[in-house]
C-alpha positions in Angstrom: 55.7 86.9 100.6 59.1 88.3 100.9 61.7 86.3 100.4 65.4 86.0 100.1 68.3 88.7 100.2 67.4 91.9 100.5 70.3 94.3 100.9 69.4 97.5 102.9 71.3 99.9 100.6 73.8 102.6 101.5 72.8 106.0 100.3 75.2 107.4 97.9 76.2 111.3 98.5 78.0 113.8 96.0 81.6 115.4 97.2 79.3 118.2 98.3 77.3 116.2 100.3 73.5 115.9 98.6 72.2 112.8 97.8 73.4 111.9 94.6 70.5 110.8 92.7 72.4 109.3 89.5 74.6 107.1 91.5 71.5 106.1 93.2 69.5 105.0 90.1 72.5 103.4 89.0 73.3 101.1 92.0 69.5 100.4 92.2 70.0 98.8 88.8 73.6 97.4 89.7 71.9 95.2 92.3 69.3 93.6 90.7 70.8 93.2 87.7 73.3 91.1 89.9 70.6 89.0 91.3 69.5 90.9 94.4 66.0 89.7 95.8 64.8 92.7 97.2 66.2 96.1 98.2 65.5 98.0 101.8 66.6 101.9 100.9 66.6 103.8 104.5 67.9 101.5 106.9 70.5 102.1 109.0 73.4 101.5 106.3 71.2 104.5 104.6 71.8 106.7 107.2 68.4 107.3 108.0 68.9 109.5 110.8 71.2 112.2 108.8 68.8 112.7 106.1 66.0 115.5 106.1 62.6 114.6 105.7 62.8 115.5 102.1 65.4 113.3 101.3 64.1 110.7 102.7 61.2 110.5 100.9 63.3 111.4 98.3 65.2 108.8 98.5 62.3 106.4 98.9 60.9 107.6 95.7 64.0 107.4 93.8 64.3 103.8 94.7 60.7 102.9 93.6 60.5 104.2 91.0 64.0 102.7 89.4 63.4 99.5 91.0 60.1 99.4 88.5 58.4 96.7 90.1 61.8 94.1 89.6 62.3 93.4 92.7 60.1 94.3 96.2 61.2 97.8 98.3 60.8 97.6 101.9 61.4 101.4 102.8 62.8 102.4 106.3 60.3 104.6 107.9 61.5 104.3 111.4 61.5 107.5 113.8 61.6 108.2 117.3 58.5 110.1 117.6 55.2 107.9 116.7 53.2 110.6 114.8 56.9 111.1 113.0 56.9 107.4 112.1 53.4 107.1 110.4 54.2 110.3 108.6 57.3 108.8 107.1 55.4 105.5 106.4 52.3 107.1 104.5 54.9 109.1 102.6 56.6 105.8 101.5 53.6 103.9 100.7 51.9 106.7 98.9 55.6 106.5 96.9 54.6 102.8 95.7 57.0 101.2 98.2 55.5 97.1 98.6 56.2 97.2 102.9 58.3 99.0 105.1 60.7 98.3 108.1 60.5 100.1 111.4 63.1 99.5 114.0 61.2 100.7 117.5 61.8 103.7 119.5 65.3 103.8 120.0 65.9 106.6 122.4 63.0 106.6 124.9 63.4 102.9 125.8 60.1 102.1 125.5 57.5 100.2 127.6 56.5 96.8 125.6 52.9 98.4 125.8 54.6 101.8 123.9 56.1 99.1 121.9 53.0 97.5 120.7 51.2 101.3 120.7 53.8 102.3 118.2 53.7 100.1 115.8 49.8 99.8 116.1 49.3 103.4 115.3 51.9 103.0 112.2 49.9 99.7 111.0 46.0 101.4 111.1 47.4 104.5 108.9 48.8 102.4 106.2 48.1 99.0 103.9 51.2 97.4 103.0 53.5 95.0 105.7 55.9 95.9 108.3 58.8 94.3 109.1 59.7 95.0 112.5 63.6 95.3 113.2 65.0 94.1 116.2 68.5 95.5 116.8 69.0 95.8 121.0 72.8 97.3 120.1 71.8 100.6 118.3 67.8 100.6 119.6 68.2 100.0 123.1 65.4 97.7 122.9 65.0 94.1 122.5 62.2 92.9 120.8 61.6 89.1 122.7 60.6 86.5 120.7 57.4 87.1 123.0 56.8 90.5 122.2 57.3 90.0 118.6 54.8 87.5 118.9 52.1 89.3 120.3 53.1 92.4 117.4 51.9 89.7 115.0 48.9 90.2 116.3 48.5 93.6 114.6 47.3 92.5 110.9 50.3 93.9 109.1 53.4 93.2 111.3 54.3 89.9 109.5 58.1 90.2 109.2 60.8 90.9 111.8 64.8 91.3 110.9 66.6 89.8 113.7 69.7 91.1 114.7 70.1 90.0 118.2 72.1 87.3 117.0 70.8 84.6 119.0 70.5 82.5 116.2 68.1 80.3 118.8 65.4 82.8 118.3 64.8 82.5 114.7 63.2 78.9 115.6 61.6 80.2 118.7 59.8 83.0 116.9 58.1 80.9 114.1 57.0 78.4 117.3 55.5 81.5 118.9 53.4 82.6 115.8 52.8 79.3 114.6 54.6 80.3 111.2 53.0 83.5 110.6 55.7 85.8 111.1 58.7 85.2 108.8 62.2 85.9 110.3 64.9 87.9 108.1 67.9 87.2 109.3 70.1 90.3 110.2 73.3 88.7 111.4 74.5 85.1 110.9 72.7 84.3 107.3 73.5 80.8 107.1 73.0 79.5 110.6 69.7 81.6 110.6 68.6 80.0 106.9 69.3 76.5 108.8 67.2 77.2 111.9 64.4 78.5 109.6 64.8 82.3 108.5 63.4 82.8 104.8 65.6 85.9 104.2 68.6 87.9 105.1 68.5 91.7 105.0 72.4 92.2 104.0 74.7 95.0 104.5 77.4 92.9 102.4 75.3 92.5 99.3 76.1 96.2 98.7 79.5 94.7 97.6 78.2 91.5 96.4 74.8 90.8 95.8 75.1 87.7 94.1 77.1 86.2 96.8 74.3 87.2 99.4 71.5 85.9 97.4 73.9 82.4 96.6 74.0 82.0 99.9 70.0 82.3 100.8 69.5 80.1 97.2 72.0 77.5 97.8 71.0 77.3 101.4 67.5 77.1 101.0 67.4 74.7 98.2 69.8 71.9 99.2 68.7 70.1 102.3 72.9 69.3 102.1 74.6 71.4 104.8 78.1 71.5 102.9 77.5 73.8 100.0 76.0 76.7 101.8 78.8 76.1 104.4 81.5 76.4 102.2 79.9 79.3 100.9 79.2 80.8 104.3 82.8 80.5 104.7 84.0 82.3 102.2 82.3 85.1 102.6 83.0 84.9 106.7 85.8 87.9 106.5 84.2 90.1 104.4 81.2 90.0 107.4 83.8 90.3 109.7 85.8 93.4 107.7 82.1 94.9 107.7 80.9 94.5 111.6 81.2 97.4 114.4 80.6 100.6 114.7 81.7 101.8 111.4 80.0 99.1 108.9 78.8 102.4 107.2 82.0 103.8 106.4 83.3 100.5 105.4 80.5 99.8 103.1 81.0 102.9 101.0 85.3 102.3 101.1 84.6 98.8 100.1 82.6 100.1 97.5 84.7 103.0 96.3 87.5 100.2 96.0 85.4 98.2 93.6 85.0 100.5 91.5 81.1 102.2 92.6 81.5 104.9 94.4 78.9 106.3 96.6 81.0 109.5 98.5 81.7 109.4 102.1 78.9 109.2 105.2 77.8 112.1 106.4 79.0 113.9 109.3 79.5 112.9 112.5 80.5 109.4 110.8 84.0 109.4 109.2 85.9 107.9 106.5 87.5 104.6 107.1 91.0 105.0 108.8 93.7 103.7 106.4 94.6 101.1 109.2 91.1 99.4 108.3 91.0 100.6 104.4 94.0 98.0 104.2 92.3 95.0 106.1 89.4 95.6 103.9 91.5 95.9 100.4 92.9 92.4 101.1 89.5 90.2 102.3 87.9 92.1 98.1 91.1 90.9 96.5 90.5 87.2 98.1 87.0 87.4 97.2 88.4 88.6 93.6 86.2 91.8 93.6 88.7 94.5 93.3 88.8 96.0 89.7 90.5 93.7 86.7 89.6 90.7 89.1 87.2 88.2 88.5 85.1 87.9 90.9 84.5 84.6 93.3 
């Protein structure tokens, strides 16, 4: 069973632009050495969708293979095109990979019968689980706590990231598969630990893993509310500094100021303005993560 923080990793690129497989290796063993529970390469903070084919797969074997059975990989084998999707998905299972998360069609808009084709078809060509990513603001589809309960259905849809944030829904999907579909939070971690989520996958544990898997330990292990509160507090800005549009470019500033670079996103994405560099720079220094600090 997965379990815990997983961050869905930023892909790190050279000053030319190719994926920088070093820097990759090296953060792969940066975050679990800081306590991450699991990592998801190939999400949307990966910047799925302005890699090749190649480097995806790539990418996904890179991760695997450094991770070296430490921690689980979930790889993102999501793709607009069905036959596209089970492609990407045989390729990551065949790369060792232990699931995979597949956010639905997110051009077409769908038909929840297309829906529940899609991810049918992806299920029956492979043997490891899915975890379905529910994400109406970038998808154009929201996955209702209905649908996602009648994807359960299919054998190896057991896990859904929900990002809707309607923290409400985390309790009304484990009600509608009778606890056999675990919600990951994608937004809200704490609230969504309280209500019943057994996992977070985390854009901010690419700056501070340790904070993001406190926060799921601490949380889940103290029927107390005020400790994961507190803790949920403090890490409230650097959420905030990290939400909208560009949480990729801020992710890799953020990191760049900490000292781990991973280059700049790929084109049409842009580096952070300086006007948000600054905002950023101040919620790592309260957090004590910039360089010479100690961190929080």
């Amino acid at each position: 069973m997965f379990r815990g923080s997983f961050t869905v990793m930023v892909t790190p690129f050279t000053a030319a632009g190719a994926v920088d497989e070093p820097a990759l290796r090296r953060f792969v063993d940066w975050q679990i050495e800081r306590g991450t529970h699991g990592l998801i390469p190939l999400g949307s903070t990966g910047e799925f969708l302005s890699l090749t084919h190649a480097e995806r797969n790539r990418v996904a074997s890179i991760v695997v293979e450094q991770a070296a059975g430490r921690v689980p990989v979930l790889v993102g084998s999501a793709a607009e095109w069905t036959d596209e999707a089970v492609t990407l998905s045989r390729a990551a299972q065949d790369a060792g990979a232990d699931g995979l998360m597949i956010i639905p069609p997110y051009y077409s808009s769908p038909s929840e019968d297309e829906i529940f084709a899609h991810y049918a078809r992806i299920a029956a060509a492979v043997s490891i689980p899915i975890m379905v990513y529910n994400n109406p603001f970038t998808s154009n589809v929201d996955l209702s706590p209905a649908l996602l309960a009648r994807l359960n259905t299919i054998d190896a849809v057991r896990y859904v990231k929900e990002s809707s944030g309607d923290v409400g829904r985390v309790a009304r999907i484990i009600d509608l598969t009778d606890g056999r579909m675990t919600v990951f939070a994608g937004y809200k971690p704490w609230e969504s630990f309280r209500a019943g989520a057994e996992g977070y996958v985390s854009v901010f544990a690419n700056i501070a893993p340790d904070l993001s898997a406190r926060l799921f330990e601490v949380t889940a292990s103290d029927p107390a509310i005020g400790p994961g509160r507190e803790l949920n507090r403090q890490i409230t800005p650097l959420l905030d500094a990290l939400a909208g549009d560009l949480y990729v470019s801020a992710t890799k500033a953020a990191l760049e100021m900490i000292g781990r670079p991973v280059g700049v996103p790929r084109p049409p994405r842009l580096p952070l303005p300086d006007s948000r560099r600054r905002g950023l720079a101040e919620v790592l220094s309260a957090l004590g993560r910039m360089p010479g600090q100690a961190a929080a």
